[in-house]
C-alpha positions in Angstrom: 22.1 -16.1 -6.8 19.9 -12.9 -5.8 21.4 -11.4 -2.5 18.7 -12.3 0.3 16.9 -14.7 -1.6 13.8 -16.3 0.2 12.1 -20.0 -0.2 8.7 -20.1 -2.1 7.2 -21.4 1.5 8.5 -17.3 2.4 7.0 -16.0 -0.3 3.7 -17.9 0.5 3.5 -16.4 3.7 3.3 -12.7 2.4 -0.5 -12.2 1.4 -0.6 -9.3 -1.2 -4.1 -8.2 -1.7 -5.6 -5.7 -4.5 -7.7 -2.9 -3.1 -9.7 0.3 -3.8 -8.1 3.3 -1.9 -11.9 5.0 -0.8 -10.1 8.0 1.0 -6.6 10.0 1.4 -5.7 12.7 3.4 -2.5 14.8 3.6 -0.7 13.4 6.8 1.1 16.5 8.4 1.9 14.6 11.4 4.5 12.6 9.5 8.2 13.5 9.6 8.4 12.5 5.7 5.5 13.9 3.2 2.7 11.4 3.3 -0.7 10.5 3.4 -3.3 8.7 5.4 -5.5 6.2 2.7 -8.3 3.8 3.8 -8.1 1.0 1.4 -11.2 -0.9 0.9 -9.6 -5.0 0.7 -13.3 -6.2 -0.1 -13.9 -9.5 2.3 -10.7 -8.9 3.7 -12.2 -6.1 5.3 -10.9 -1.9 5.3 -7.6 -1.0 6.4 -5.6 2.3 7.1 -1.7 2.7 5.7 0.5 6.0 5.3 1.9 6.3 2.1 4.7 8.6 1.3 3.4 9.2 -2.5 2.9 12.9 -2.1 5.9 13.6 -5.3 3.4 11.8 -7.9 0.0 11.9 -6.6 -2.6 14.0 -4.9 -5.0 12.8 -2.5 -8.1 13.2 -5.0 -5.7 11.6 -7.7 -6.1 8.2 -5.4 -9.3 8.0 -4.0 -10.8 5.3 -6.5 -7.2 3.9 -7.0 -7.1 0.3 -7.5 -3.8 -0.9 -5.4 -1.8 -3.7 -4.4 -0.9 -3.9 -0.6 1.2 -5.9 2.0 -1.7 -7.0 4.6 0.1 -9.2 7.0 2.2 -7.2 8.7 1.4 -5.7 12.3 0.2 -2.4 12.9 3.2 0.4 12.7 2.5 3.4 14.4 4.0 6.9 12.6 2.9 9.8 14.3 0.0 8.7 16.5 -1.6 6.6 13.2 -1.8 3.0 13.0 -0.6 2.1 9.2 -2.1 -1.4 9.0 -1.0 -2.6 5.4 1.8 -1.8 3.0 0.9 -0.4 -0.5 3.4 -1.4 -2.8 5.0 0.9 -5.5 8.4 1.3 -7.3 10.8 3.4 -5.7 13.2 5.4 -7.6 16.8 6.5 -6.3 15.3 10.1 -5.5 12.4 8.5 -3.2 9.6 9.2 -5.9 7.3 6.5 -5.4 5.4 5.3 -8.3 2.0 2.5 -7.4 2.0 -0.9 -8.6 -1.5 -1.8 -9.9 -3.1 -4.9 -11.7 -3.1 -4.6 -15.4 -6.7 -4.5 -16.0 -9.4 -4.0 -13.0 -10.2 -6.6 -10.6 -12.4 -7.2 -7.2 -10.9 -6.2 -4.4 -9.7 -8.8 -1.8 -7.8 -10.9 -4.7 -4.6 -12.3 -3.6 -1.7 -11.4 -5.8 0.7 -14.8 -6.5 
């Protein structure tokens, strides 16, 4: 058995949206290198995360980005910014974060199962 397995009723619970990041910005207030992205979730509305993909990407690199995000989760506040959803990536051993994103594109708002 997988160490900290979950129930499919857990996994049910976690709604994992795709979305178009519209803006990023370098985020100096954070203690780790990040960024500040508005992600556009289509009905589901916009949202705000920080990101700490600053090892792969550049914030003109993302704008246009098609993501997948955490969107259930309260607020966290990092450095005086409210990160309201959690983009999802692959993290290597050295921190390097590389985005997940749908194989083909899709509308934004679509809940990931």
């Amino acid at each position: 058995m997988v160490e900290n397995s979950i129930t499919w009723a857990d996994f049910e619970k976690i709604e994992i949206l795709t979305g178009t990041i519209v803006q990023a910005e370098n985020f100096p207030e954070a203690r780790k290198p990040a960024y500040k992205l508005t992600i556009d979730f289509g009905p589901n509305g916009i949202r705000r995360s920080s990101a700490q993909l600053t090892s792969l990407y550049q914030p003109d690199q993302l704008t246009g980005m098609q993501i997948v995000a955490v969107v259930n989760f309260p607020p966290k506040r990092i450095a005086g910014f409210d990160s309201e959803c959690l983009v999802l990536g692959a993290v290597a051993d050295d921190g390097t974060v590389t985005l997940l994103q749908t194989e083909r594109p899709t509308a934004n708002g679509i809940r990931i199962a």
